[in-house]
KOLMI-354361 format. One record per atom (N, C-alpha, C): z, x, y. Coordinates in steps of 0.05 Angstrom, whole numbers, plus 5000, padded with zeros to 4 digits. Example, Ala and Ser with C-alpha at 12.3 -4.5 7.8 and 13.67 -1.06 7.14 Angstrom:
<pts>
515652644886 515652464910 515652644934 514252574955 514352734979 515752585001 
</pts>
This chain:
<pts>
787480662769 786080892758 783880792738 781880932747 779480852726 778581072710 778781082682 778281272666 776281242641 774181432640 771781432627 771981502602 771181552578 771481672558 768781852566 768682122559 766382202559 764082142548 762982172523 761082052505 760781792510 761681542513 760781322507 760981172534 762181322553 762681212588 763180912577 765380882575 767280632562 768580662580 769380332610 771680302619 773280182595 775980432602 778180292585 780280212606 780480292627 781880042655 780880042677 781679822687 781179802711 782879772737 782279752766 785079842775 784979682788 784179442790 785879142797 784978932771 787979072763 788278832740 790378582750 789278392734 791378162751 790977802733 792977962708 791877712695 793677392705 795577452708 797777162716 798376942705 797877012673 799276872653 802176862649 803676632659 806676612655 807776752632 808876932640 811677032616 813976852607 815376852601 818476772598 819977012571 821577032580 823577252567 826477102560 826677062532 829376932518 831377082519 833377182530 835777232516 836077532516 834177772531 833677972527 836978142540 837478252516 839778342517 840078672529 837878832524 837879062540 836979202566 838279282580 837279392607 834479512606 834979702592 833279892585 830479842580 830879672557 829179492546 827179282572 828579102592 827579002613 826279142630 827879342630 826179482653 823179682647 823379722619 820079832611 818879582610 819079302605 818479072603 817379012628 818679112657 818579072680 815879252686 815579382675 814179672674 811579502668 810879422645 808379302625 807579122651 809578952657 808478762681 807878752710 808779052716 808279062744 804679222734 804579432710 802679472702 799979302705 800379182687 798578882682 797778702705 799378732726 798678562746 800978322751 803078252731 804878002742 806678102765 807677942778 808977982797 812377802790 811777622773 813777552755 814477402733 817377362724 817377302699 818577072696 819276982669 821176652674 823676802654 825476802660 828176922644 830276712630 831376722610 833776592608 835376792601 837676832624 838477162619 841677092615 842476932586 844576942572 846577142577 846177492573 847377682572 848477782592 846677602620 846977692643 846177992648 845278072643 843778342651 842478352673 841778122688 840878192709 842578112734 842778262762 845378292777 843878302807 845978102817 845078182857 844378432856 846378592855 846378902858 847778992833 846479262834 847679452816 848079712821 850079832805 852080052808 849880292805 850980542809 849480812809 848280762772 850080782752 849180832734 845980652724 847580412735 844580252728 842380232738 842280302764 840180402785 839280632772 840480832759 838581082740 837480942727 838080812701 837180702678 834080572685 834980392702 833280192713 830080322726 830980622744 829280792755 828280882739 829781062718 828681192691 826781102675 827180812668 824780732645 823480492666 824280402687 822280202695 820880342723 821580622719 818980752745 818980602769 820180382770 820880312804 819579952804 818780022773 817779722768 819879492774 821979572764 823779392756 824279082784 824179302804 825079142834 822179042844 819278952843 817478892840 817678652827 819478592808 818478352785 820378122803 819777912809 821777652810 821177602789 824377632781 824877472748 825577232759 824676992749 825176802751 828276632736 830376662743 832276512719 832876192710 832276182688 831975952672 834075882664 836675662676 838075562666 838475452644 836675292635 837175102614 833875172602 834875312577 831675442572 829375132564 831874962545 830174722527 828774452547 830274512570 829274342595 826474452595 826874662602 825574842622 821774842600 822974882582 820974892555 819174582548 820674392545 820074112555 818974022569 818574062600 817674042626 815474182629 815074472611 812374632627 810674462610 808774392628 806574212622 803874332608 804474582598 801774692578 802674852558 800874972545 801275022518 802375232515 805375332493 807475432502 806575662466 806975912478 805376062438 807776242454 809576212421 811276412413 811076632401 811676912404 812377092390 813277152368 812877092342 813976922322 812576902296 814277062279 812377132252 813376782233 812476562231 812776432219 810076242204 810976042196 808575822185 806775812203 803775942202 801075902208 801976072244 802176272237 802876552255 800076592266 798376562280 795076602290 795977022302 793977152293 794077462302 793177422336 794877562351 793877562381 792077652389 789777772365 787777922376 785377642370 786177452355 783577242348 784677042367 786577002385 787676802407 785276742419 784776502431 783976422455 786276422472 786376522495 787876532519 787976322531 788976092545 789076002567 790076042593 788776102611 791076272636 792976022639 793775822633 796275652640 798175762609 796875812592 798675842565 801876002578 804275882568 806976122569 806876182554 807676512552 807676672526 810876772529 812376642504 815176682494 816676932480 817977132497 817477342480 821677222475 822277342449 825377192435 826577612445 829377482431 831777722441 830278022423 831478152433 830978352416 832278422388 834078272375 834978232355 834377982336 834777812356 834277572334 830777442341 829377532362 827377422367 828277092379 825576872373 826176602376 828276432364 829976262372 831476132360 829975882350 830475742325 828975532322 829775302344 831975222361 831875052375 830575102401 828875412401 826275442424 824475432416 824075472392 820775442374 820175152364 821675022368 822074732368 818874602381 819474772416 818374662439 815274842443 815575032422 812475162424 810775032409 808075042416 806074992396 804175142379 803875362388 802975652371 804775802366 804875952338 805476142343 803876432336 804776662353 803276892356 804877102340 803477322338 803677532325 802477822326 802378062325 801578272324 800878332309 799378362282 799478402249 800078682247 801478762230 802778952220 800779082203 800579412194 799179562182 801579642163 803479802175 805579862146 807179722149 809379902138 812379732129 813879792146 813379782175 816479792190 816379422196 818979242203 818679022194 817178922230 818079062253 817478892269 818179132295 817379072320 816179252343 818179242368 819779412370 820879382397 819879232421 822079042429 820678822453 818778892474 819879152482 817979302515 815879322491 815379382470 812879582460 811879342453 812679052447 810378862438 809778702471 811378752491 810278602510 808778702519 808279042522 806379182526 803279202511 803679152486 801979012469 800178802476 801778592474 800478292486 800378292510 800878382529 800478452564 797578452556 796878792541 794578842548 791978742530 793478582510 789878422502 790078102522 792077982529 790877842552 789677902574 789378172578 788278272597 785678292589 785678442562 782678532548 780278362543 781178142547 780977882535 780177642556 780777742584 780177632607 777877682618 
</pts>
């Protein structure tokens, strides 16, 4: 869908978007949560993700209830994505051969809106509770951020991957 603003005839999308910057997803503990996640990325253009899915949330098959859930917030996205699963995340983190920017409010945090992109860069998104562990931020070499305007402390996972989805896109 391509949509104009009236006054200023500003594209604000376009309808083959297709950026193909590697994801990887740590530890994501909610269904719910993955599957609007699933949503941002079938959006954006990925076709898939790199997972380390600890909680196991993700299943050969699944039961009626979770087939709603899944339909409900991931719009049909969900089955679209090959998640990729990542055994051994610190291997796995070790081995990718380019530059790895975490999600991650810490020492010399760069705002994702002043990033240079690399289409090889992985972008690390951590659990939805605890975020990155330091023995995965170990293996990054940026870290990223959203900057904050008030005081809520930090952004639901679907709502910041949807976030950073779309300035790598903006930005392409």
């Amino acid at each position: 869908m391509i949509r104009m603003l009236p006054k200023q005839k500003t594209l604000l999308l376009h309808s083959k978007i297709n950026t193909n910057m590697p994801i990887y997803l740590h530890e994501p503990q909610d269904i719910k949560n993955l599957s609007v996640i699933a949503r941002n990325l079938d959006f954006f253009g990925h076709s898939e993700c790199y997972i380390y899915d600890s909680y196991h949330i993700l299943e050969d098959e699944y039961g009626a209830s979770s087939r709603k859930i899944i339909n409900r917030y991931g719009r049909g996205s969900f089955f679209k994505i090959n998640f990729i699963k990542v055994d051994n995340p610190q291997q796995f983190l070790q081995t990718y051969p380019h530059r790895k920017l975490a999600t991650h409010l810490g020492e010399q945090t760069h705002s994702v809106y002043e990033m240079d992109f690399l289409p090889t860069d992985l972008i690390l998104f951590g659990n939805e509770q605890r975020g990155l562990s330091a023995d995965i931020l170990q293996y990054c070499d940026v870290n990223i951020a959203i900057p904050k305007q008030g005081s809520t402390q930090s952004l639901n996972l679907a709502i910041t991957t949807g976030i950073i989805l779309y300035e790598l896109n903006r930005t392409r």
